[in-house]
N, C-alpha and C positions, 0 to 999 in steps of 0.2 A: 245510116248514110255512110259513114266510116266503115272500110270492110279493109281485105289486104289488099283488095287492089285501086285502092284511095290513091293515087300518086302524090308525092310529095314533094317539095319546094322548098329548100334550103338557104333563106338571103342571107350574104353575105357582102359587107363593104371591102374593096381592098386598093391597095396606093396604085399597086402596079399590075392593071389587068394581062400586062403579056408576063409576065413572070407567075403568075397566075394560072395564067393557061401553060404556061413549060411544065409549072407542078403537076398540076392536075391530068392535062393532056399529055405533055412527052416522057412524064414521070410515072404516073399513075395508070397510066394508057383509057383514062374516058373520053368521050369525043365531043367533041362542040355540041350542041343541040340550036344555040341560037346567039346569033351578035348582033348587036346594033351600036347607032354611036350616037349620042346626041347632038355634035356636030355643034356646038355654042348657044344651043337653043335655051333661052331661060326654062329651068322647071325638067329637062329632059338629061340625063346623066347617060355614060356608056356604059353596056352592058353586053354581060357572055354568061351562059346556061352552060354549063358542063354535068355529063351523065354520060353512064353504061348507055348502050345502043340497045332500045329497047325495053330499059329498066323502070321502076314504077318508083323513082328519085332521081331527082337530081340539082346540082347548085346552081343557085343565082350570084354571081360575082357583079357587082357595080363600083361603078367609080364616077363622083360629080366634079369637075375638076374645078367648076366657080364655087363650091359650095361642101370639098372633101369631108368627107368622113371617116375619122383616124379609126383603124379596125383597133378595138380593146378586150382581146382573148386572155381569158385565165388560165393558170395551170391545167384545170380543169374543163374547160370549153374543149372536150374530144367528137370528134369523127372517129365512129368504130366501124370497120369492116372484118366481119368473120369470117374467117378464110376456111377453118375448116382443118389446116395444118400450118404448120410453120412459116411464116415469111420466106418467100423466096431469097435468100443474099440479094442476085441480081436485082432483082425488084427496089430493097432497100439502099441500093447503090445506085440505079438508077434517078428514084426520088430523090437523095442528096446531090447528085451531079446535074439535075435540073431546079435547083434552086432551095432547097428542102434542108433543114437540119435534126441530125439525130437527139433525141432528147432524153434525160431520162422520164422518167412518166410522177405525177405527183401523186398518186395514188402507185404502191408498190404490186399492188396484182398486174395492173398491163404490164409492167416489168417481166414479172414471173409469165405471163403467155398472148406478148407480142412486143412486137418494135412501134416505138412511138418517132412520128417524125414530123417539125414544127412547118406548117407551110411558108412559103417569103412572109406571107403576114401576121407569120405568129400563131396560127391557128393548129392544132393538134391534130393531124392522123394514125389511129394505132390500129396498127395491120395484127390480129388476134386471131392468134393459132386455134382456138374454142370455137363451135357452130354453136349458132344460138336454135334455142327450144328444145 
């Protein structure tokens, strides 16, 4: 039933879903997939789906605002994307000037072959110069 083209679903809580979407979206360059808002509805929270166009992943970012849930990332909670060569500069410039901070990495390999960079919520992106398999 699991094959590679299983799509996959990434939930994540965060405080601030537009700082969120600056990271991901105007930083990151992935595109919406889907928003909604719950609008004060008991039981119903607002929510945005960010992914590649097309991709067979993507994040669920939520936010309840009667009921928040404080997002609790470890050093070690990464998002890895294998780029295949080195981090663009531009790229890692753009991700800190939309809301992103550079980090060093808790583990010293991503150090050694990528940039790690903390989303607004604290959550880990390392852009890795290695292709995977």
């Amino acid at each position: 039933m699991i094959d590679s083209r299983t799509h996959v679903r990434i939930a994540r809580p965060s405080l601030d879903l537009a700082a969120a979407e600056r990271f991901y979206v105007g930083g990151l360059g992935l595109e919406v997939q889907w928003r909604s808002t719950g609008e004060g509805v008991p039981g119903e929270h607002d929510l945005l789906m960010v992914g590649p166009a097309g991709g067979g992943w993507h994040f669920e970012l939520t936010h309840d605002a009667g009921n928040p849930v404080a997002p609790s990332p470890t050093a070690d909670d990464l998002f890895v994307l294998y780029l295949g060569e080195a981090p663009d500069t531009a790229l890692v410039e753009r991700l800190v000037a939309h809301g992103g901070t550079r980090v060093p990495s808790h583990n010293p390999y991503w150090d050694e072959w990528g940039v790690t960079v903390a989303d607004p919520d604290g959550y880990r992106l390392v852009l890795c110069s290695r292709t995977w398999g």
